[in-house]
C-alpha positions as CSV (number, residue, x, y, z in Angstrom):
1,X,-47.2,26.3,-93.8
2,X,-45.7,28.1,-96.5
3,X,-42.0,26.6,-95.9
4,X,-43.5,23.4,-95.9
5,X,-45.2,23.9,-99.4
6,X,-41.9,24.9,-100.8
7,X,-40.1,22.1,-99.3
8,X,-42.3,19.9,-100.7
9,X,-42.6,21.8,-103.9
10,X,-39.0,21.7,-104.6
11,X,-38.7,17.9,-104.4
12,X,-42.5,16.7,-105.5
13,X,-40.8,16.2,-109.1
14,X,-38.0,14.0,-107.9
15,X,-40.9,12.2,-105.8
16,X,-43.3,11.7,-108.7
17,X,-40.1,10.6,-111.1
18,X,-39.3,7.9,-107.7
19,X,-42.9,6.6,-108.0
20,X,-43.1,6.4,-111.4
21,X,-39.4,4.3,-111.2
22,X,-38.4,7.4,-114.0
23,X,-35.2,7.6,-112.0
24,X,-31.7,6.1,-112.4
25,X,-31.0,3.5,-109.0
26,X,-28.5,6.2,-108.2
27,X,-31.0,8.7,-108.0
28,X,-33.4,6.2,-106.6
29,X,-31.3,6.3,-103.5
30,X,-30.9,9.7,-103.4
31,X,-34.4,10.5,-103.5
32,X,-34.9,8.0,-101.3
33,X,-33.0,9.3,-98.9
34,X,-34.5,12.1,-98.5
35,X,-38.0,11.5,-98.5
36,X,-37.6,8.8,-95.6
37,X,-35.6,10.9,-93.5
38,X,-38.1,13.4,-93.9
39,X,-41.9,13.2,-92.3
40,X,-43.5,15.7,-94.5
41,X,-41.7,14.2,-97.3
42,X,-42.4,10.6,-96.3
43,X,-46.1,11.6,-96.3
44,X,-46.2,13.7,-99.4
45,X,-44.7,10.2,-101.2
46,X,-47.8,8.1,-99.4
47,X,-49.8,10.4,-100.7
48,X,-48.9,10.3,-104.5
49,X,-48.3,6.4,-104.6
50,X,-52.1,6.4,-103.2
51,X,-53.0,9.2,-105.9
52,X,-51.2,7.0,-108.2
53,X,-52.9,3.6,-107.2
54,X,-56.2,5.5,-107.7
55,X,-55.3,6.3,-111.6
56,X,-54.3,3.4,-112.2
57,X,-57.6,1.2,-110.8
58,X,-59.6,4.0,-113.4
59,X,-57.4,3.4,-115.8
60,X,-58.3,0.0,-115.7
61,X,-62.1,0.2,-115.8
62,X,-61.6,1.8,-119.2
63,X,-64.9,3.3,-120.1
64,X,-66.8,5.8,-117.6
65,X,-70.5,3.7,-115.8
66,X,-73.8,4.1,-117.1
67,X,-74.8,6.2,-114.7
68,X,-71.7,9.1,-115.4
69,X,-72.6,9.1,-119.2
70,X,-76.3,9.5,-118.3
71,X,-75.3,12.4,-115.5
72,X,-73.0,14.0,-118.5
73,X,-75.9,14.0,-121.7
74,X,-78.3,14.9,-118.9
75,X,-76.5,18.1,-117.8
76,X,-75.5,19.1,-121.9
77,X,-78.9,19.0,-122.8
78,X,-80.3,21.8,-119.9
79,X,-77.6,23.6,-120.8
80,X,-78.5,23.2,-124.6
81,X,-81.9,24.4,-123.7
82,X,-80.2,27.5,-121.6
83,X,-78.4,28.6,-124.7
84,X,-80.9,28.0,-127.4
């Protein structure tokens, strides 16, 4: 498990770069490259552009619900009454 973190680890920069299209298309090939010729590495990529699609549909919804800001006020104001 370990010499798959590090594998991963040694690369996940180059992978997030590749998602983000941060890379030049020479590097876009290497990367690519390497992640599909690699199943841990093909899954670890998956995995970010999901992670990635995610941020992106909450970035888009701008503002936190209803519900979250009334969770958030809700949980200052017993600890106010902890502290005070």
């Amino acid at each position: 498990m370990k010499k798959k973190r590090n594998k991963i680890a040694a690369i996940q920069n180059d992978i997030l770069r590749y998602v983000y299209h941060e890379v030049s298309p020479s590097e876009a090939g290497e990367i690519a490259s390497r992640i599909f010729s690699d199943p841990e590495l093909e899954d670890e990529f998956y995995n970010l552009v999901s992670l990635k699609g995610n941020l992106e549909r909450l970035e888009a919804k701008g503002e936190p619900s209803r519900r979250s800001i009334n969770n958030i006020l809700a949980y200052s104001r017993s600890l106010d009454s902890i502290i005070h």
